[in-house]
mmCIF file as gemmi writes it, N, C-alpha and C atoms, coordinates in Angstrom:
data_model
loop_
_atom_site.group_PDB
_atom_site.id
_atom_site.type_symbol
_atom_site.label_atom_id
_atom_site.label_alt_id
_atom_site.label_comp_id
_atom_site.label_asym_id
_atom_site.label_entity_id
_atom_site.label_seq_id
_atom_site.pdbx_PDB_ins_code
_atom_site.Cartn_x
_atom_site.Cartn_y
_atom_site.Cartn_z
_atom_site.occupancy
_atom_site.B_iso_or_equiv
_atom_site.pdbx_formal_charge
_atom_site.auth_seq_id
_atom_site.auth_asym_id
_atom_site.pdbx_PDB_model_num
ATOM 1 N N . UNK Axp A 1 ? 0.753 -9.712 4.544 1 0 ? 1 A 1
ATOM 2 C CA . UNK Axp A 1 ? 0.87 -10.705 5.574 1 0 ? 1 A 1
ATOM 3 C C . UNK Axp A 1 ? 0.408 -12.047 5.025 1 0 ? 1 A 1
ATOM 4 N N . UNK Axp A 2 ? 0.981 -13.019 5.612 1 0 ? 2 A 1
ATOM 5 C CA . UNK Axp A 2 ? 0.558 -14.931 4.812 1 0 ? 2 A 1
ATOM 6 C C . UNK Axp A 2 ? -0.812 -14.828 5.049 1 0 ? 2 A 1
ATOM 7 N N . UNK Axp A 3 ? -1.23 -15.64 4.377 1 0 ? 3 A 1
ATOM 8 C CA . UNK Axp A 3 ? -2.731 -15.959 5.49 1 0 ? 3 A 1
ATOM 9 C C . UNK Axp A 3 ? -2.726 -16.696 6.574 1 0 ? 3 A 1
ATOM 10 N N . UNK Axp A 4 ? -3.537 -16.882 7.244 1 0 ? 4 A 1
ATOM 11 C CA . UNK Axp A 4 ? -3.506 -17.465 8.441 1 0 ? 4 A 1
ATOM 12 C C . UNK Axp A 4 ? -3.112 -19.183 8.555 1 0 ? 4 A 1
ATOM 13 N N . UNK Axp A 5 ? -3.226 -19.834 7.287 1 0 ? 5 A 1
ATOM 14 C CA . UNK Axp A 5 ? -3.336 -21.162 7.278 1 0 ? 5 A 1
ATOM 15 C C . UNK Axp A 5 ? -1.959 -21.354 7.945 1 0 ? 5 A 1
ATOM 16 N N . UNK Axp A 6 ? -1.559 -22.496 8.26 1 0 ? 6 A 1
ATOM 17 C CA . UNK Axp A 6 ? -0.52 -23.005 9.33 1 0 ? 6 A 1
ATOM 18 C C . UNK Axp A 6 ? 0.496 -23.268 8.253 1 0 ? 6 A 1
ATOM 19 N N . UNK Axp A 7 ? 0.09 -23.549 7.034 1 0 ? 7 A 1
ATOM 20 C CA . UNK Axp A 7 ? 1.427 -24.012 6.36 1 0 ? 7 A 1
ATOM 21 C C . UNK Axp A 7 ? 1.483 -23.469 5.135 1 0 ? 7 A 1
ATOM 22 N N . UNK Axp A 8 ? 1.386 -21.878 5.257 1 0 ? 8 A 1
ATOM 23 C CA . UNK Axp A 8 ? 1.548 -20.884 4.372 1 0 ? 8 A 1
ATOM 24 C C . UNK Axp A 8 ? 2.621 -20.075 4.678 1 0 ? 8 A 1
ATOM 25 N N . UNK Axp A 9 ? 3.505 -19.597 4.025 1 0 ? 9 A 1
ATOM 26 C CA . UNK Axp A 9 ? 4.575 -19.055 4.278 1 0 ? 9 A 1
ATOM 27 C C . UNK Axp A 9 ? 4.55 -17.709 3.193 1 0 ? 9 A 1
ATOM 28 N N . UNK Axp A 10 ? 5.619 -16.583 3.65 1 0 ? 10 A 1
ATOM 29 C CA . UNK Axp A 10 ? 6.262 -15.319 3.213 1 0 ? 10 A 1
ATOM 30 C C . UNK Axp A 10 ? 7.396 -15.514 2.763 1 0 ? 10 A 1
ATOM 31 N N . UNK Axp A 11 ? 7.176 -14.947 1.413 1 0 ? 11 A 1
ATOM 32 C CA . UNK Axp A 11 ? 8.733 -14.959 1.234 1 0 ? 11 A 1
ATOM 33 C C . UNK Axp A 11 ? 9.158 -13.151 0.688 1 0 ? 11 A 1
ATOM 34 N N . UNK Axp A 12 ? 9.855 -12.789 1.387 1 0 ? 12 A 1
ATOM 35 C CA . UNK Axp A 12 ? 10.442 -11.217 1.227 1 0 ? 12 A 1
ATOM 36 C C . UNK Axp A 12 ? 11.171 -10.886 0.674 1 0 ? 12 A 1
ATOM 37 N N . UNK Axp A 13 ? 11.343 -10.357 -0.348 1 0 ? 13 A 1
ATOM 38 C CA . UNK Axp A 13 ? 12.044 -10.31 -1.845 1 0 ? 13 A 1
ATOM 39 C C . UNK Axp A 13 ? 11.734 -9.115 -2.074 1 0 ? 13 A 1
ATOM 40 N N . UNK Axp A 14 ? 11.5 -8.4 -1.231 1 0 ? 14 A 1
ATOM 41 C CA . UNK Axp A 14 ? 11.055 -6.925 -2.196 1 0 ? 14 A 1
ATOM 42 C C . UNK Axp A 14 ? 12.203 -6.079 -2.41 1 0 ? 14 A 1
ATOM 43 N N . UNK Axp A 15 ? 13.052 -6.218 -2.479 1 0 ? 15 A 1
ATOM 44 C CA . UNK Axp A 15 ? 13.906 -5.362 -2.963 1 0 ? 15 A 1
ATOM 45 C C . UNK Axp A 15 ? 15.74 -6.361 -2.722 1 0 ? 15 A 1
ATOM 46 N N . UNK Axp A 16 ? 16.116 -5.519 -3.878 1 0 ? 16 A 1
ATOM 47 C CA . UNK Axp A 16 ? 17.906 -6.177 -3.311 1 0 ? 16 A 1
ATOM 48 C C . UNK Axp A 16 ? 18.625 -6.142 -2.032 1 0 ? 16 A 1
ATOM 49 N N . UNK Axp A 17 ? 17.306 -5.793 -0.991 1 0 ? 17 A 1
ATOM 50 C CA . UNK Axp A 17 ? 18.065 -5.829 0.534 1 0 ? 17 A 1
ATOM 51 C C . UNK Axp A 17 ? 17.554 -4.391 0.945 1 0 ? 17 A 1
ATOM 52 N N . UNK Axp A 18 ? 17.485 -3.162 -0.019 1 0 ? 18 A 1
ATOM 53 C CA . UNK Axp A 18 ? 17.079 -2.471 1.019 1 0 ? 18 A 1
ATOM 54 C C . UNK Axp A 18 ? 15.983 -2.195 1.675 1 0 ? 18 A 1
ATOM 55 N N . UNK Axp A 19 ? 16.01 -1.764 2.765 1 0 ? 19 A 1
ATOM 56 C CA . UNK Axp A 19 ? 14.888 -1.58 4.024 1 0 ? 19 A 1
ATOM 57 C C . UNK Axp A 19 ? 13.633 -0.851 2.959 1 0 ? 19 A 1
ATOM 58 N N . UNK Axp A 20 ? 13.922 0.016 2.177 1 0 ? 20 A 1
ATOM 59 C CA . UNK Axp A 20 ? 12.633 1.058 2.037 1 0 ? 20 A 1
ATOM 60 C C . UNK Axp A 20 ? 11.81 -0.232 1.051 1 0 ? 20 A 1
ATOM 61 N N . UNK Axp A 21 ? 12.241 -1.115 0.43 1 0 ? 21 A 1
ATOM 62 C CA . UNK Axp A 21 ? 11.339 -1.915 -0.317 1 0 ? 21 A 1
ATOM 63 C C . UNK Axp A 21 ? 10.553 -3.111 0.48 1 0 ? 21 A 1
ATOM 64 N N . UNK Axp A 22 ? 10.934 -3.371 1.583 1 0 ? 22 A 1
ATOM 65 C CA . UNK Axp A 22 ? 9.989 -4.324 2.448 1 0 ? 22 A 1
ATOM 66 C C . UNK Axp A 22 ? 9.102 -3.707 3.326 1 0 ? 22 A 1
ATOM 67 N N . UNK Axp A 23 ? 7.892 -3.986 2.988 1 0 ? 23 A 1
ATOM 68 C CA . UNK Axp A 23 ? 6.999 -3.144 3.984 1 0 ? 23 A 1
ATOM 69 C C . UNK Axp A 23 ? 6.498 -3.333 5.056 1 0 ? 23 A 1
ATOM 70 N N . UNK Axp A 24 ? 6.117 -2.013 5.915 1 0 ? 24 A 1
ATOM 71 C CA . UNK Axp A 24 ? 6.058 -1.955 7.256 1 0 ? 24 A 1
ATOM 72 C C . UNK Axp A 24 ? 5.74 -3.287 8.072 1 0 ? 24 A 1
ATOM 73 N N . UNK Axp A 25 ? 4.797 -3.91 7.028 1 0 ? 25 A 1
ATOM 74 C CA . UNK Axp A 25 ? 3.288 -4.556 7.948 1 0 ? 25 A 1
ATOM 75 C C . UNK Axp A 25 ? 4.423 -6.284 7.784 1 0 ? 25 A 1
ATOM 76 N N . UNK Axp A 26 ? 5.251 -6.452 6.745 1 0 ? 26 A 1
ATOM 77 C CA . UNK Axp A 26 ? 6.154 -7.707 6.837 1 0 ? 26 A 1
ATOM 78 C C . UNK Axp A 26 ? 7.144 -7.871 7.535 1 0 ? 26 A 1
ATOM 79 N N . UNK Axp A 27 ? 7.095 -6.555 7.957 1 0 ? 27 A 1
ATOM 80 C CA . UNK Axp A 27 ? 8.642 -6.464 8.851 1 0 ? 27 A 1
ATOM 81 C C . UNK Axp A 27 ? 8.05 -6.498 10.302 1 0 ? 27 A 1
ATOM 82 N N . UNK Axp A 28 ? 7.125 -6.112 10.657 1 0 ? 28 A 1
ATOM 83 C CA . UNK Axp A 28 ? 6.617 -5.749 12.067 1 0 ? 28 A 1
ATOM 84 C C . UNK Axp A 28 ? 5.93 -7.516 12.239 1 0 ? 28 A 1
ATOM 85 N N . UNK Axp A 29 ? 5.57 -7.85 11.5 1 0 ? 29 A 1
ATOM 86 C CA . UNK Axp A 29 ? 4.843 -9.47 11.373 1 0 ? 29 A 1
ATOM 87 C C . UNK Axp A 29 ? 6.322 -10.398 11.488 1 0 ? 29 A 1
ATOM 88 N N . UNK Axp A 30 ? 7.1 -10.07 10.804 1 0 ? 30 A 1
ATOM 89 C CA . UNK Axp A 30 ? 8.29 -11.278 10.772 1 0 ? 30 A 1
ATOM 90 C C . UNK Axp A 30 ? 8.892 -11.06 12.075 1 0 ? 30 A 1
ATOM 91 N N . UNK Axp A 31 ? 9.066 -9.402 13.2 1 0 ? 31 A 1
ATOM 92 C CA . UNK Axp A 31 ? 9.153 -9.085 14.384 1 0 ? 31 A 1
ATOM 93 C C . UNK Axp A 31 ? 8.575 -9.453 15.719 1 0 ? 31 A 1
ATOM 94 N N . UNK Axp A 32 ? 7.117 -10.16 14.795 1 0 ? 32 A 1
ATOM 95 C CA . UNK Axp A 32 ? 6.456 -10.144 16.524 1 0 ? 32 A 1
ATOM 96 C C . UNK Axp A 32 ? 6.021 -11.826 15.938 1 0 ? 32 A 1
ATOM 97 N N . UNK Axp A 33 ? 4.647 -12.227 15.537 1 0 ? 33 A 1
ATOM 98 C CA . UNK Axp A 33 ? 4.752 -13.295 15.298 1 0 ? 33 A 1
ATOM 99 C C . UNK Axp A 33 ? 4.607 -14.612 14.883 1 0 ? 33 A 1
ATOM 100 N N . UNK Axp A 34 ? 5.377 -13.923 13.31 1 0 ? 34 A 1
ATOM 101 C CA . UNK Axp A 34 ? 5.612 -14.218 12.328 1 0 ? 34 A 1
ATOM 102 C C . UNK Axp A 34 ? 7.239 -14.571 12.065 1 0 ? 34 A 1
ATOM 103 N N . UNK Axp A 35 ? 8.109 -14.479 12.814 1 0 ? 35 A 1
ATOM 104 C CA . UNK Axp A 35 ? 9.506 -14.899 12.559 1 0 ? 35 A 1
ATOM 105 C C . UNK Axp A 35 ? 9.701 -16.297 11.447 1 0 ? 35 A 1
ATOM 106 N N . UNK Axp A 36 ? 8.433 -16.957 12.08 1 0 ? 36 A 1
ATOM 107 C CA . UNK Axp A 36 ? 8.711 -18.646 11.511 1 0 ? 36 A 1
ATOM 108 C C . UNK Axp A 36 ? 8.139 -19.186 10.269 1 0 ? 36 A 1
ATOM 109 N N . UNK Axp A 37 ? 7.632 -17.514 9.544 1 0 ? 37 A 1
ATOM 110 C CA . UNK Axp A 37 ? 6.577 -17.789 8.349 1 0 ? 37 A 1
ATOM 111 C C . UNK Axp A 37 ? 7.471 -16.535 7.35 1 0 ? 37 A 1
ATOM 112 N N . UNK Axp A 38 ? 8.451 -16.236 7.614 1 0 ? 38 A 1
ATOM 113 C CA . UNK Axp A 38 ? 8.637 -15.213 6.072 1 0 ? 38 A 1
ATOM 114 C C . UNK Axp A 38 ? 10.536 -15.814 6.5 1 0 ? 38 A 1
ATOM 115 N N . UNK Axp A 39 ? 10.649 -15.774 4.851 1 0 ? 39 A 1
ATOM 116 C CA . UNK Axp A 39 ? 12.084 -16.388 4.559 1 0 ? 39 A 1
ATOM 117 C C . UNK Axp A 39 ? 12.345 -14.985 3.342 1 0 ? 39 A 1
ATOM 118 N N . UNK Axp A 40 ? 13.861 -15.068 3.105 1 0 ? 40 A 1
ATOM 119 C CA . UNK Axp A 40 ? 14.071 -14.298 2.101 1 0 ? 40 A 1
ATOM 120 C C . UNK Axp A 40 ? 14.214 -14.766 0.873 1 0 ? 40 A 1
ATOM 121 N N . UNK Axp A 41 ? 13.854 -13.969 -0.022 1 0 ? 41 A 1
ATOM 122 C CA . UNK Axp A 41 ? 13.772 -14.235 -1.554 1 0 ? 41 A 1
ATOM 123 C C . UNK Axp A 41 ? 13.956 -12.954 -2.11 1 0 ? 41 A 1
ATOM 124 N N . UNK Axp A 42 ? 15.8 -13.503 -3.107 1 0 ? 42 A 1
ATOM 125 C CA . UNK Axp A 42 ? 16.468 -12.098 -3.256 1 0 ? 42 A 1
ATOM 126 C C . UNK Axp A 42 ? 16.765 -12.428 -5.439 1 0 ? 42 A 1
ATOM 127 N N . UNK Axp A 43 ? 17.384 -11.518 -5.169 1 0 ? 43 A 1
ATOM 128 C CA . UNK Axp A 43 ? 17.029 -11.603 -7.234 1 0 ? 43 A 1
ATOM 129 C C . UNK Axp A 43 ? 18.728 -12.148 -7.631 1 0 ? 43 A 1
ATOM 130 N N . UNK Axp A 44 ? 19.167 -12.985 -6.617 1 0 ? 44 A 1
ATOM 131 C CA . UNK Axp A 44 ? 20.736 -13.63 -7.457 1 0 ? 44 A 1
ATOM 132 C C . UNK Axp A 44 ? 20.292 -14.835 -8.005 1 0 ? 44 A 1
ATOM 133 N N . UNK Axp A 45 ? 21.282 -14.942 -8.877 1 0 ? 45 A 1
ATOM 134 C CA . UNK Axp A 45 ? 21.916 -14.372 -10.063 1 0 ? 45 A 1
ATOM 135 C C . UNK Axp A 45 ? 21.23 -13.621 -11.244 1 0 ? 45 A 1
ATOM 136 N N . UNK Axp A 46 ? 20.008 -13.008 -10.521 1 0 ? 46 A 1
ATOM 137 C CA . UNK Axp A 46 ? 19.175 -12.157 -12.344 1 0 ? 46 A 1
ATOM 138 C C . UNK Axp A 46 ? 19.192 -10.82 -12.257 1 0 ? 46 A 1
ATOM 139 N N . UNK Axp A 47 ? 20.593 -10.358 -11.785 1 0 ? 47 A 1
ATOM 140 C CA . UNK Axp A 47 ? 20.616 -9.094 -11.76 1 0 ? 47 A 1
ATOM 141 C C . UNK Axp A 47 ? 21.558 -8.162 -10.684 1 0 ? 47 A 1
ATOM 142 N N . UNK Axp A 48 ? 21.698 -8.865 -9.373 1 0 ? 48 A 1
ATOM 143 C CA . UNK Axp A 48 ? 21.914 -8.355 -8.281 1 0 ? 48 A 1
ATOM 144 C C . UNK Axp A 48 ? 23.324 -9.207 -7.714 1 0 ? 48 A 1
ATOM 145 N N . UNK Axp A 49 ? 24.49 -9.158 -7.177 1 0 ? 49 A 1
ATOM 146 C CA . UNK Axp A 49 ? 25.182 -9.403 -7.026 1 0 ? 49 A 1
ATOM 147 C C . UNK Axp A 49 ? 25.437 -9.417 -5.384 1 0 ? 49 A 1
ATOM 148 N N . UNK Axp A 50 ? 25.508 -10.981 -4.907 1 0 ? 50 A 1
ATOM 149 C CA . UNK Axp A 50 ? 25.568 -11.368 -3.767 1 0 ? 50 A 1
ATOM 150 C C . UNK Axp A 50 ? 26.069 -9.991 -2.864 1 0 ? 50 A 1
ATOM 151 N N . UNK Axp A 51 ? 27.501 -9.399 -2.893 1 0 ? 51 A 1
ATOM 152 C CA . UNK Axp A 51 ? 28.066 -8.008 -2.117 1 0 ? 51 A 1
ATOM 153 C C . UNK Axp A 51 ? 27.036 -7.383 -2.158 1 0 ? 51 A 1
ATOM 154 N N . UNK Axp A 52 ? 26.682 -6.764 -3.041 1 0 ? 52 A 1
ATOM 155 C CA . UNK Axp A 52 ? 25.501 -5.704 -2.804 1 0 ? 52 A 1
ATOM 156 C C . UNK Axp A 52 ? 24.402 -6.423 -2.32 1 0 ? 52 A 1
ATOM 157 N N . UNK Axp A 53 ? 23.847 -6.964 -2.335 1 0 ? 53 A 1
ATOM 158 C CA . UNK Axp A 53 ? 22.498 -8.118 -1.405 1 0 ? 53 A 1
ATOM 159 C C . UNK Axp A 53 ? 23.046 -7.852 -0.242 1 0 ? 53 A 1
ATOM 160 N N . UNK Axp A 54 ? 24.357 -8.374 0.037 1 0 ? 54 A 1
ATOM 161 C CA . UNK Axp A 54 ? 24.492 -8.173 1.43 1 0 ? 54 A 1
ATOM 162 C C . UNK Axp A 54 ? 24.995 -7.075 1.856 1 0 ? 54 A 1
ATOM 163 N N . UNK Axp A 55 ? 25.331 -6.616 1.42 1 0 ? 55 A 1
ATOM 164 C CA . UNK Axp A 55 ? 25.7 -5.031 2.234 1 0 ? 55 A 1
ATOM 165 C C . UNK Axp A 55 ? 24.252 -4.272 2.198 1 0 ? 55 A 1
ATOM 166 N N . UNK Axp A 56 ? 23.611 -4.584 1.949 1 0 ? 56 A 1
ATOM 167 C CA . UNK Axp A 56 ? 22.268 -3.522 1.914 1 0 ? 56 A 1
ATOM 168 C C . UNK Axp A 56 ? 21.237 -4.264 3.242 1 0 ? 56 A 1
ATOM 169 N N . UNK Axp A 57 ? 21.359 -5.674 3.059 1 0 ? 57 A 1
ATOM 170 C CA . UNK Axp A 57 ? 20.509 -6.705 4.054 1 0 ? 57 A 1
ATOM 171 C C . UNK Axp A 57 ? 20.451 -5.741 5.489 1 0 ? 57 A 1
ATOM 172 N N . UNK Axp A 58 ? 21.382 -5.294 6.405 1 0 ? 58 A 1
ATOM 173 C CA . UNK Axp A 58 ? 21.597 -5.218 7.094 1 0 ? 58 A 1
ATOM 174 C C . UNK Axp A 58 ? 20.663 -3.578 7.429 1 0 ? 58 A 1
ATOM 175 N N . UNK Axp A 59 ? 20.332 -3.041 6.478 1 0 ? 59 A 1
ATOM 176 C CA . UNK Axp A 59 ? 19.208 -2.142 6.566 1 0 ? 59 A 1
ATOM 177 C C . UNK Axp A 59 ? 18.008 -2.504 7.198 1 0 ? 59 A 1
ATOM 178 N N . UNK Axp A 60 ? 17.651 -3.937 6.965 1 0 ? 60 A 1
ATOM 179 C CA . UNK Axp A 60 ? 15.973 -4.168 7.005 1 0 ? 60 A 1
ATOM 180 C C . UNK Axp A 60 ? 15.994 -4.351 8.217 1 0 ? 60 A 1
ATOM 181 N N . UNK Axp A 61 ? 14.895 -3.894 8.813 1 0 ? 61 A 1
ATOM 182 C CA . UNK Axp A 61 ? 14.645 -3.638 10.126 1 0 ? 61 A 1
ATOM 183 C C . UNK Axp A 61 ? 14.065 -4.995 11.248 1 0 ? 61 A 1
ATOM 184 N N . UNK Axp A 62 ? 14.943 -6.158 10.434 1 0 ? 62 A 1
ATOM 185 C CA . UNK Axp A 62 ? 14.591 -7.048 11.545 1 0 ? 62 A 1
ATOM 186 C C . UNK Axp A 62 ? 15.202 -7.363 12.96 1 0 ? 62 A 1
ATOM 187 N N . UNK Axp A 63 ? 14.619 -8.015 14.081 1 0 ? 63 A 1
ATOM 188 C CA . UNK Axp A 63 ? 15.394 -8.13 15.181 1 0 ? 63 A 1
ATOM 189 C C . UNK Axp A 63 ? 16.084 -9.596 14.712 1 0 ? 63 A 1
ATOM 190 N N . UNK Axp A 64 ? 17.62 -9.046 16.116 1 0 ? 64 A 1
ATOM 191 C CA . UNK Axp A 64 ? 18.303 -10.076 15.77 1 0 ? 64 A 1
ATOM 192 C C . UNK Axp A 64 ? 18.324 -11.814 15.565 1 0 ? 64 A 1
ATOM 193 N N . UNK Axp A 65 ? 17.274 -12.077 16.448 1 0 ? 65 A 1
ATOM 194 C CA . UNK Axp A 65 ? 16.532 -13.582 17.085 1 0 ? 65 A 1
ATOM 195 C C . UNK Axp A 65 ? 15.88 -13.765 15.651 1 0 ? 65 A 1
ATOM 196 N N . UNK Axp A 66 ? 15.506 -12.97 14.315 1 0 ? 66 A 1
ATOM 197 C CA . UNK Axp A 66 ? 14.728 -13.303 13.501 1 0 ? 66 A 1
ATOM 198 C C . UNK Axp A 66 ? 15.726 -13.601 12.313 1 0 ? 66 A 1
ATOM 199 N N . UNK Axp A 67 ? 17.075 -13.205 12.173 1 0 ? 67 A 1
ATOM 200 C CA . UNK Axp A 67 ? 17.475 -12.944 11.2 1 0 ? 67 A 1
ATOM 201 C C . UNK Axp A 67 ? 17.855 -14.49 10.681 1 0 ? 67 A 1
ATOM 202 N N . UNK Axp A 68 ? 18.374 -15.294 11.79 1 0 ? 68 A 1
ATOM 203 C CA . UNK Axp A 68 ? 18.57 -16.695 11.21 1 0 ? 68 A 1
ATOM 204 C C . UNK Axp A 68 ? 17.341 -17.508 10.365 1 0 ? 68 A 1
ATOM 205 N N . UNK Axp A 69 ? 16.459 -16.923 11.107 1 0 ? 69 A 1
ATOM 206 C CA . UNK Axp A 69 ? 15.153 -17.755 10.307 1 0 ? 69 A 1
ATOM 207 C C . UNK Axp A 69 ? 14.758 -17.279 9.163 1 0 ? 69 A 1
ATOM 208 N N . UNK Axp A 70 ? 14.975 -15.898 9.173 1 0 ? 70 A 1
ATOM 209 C CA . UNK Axp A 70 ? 14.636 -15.187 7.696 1 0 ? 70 A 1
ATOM 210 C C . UNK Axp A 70 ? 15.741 -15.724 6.904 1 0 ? 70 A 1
ATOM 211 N N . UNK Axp A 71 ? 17.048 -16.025 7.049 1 0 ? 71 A 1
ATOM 212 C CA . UNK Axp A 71 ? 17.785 -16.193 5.557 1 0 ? 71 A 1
ATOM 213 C C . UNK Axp A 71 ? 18.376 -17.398 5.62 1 0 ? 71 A 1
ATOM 214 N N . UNK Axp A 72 ? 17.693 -18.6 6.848 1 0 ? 72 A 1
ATOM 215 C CA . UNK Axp A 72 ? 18.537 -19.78 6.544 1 0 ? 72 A 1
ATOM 216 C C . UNK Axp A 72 ? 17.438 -20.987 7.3 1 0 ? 72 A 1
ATOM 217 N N . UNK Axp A 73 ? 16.723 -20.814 8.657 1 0 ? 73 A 1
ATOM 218 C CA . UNK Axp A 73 ? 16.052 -21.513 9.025 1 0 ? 73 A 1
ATOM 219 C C . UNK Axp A 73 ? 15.024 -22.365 8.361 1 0 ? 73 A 1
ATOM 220 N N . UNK Axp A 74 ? 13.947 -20.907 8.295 1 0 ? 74 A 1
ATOM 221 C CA . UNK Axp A 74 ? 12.455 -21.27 7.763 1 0 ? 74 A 1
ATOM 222 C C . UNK Axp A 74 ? 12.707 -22.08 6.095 1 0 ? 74 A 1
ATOM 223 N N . UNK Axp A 75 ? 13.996 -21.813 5.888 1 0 ? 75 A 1
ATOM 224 C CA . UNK Axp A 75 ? 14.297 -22.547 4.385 1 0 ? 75 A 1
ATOM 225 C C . UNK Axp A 75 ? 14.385 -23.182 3.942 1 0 ? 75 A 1
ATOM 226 N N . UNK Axp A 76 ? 15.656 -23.936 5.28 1 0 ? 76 A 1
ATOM 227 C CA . UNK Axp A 76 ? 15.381 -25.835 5.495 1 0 ? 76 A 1
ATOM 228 C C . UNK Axp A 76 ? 13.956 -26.622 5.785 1 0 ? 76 A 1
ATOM 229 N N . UNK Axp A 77 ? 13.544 -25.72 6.733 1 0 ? 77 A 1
ATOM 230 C CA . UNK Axp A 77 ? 12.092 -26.61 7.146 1 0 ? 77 A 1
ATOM 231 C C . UNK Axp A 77 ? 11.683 -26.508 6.057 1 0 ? 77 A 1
ATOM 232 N N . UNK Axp A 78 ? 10.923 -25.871 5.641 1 0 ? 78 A 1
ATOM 233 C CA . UNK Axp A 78 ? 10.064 -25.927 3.981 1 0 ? 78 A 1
ATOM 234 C C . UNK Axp A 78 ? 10.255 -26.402 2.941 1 0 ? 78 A 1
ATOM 235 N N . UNK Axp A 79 ? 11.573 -26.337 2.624 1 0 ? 79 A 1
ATOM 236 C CA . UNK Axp A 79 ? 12.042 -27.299 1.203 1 0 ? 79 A 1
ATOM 237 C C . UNK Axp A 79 ? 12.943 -28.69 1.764 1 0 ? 79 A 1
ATOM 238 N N . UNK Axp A 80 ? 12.428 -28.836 3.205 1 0 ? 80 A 1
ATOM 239 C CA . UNK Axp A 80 ? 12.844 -30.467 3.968 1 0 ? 80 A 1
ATOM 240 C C . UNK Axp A 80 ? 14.372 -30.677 3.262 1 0 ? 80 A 1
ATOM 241 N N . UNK Axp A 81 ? 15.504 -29.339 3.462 1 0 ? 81 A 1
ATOM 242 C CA . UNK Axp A 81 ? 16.727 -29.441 3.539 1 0 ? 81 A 1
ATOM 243 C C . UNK Axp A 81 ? 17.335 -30.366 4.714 1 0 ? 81 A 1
């Protein structure tokens, strides 16, 4: 989990998308509330190929209201896209 500071962020990369590599306690935190503090961080181009990233994404056990912020929101705010 981030630490508590206000302008510390998650980034979830544990695996090429599938569910069994992100753990319980990041997924249940990015669920309840934490949506606005973990972004994704995936291994393209060093290995992993966008199709497979995304065909596997859809495993991880986030709710739907979170998914924009995990792979496009929290991304802009932070790197002031």
């Amino acid at each position: 989990m981030p630490p508590q500071n206000p302008k510390s962020f998650g980034a979830a990369g544990g695996g090429p998308g599938r569910a069994r590599y992100y753990p319980s306690e990041i997924i249940q935190y990015a669920n309840t509330r934490g949506a606005h503090k973990v972004m994704y961080a995936g291994y393209f181009p060093m290995g992993l190929s966008l199709e497979r990233i995304m065909a596997e994404l859809p495993d991880v056990a986030l709710e739907d209201e979170v998914w924009p912020q995990f792979l496009r929101e929290n991304a802009l705010r932070v790197f002031q896209l």
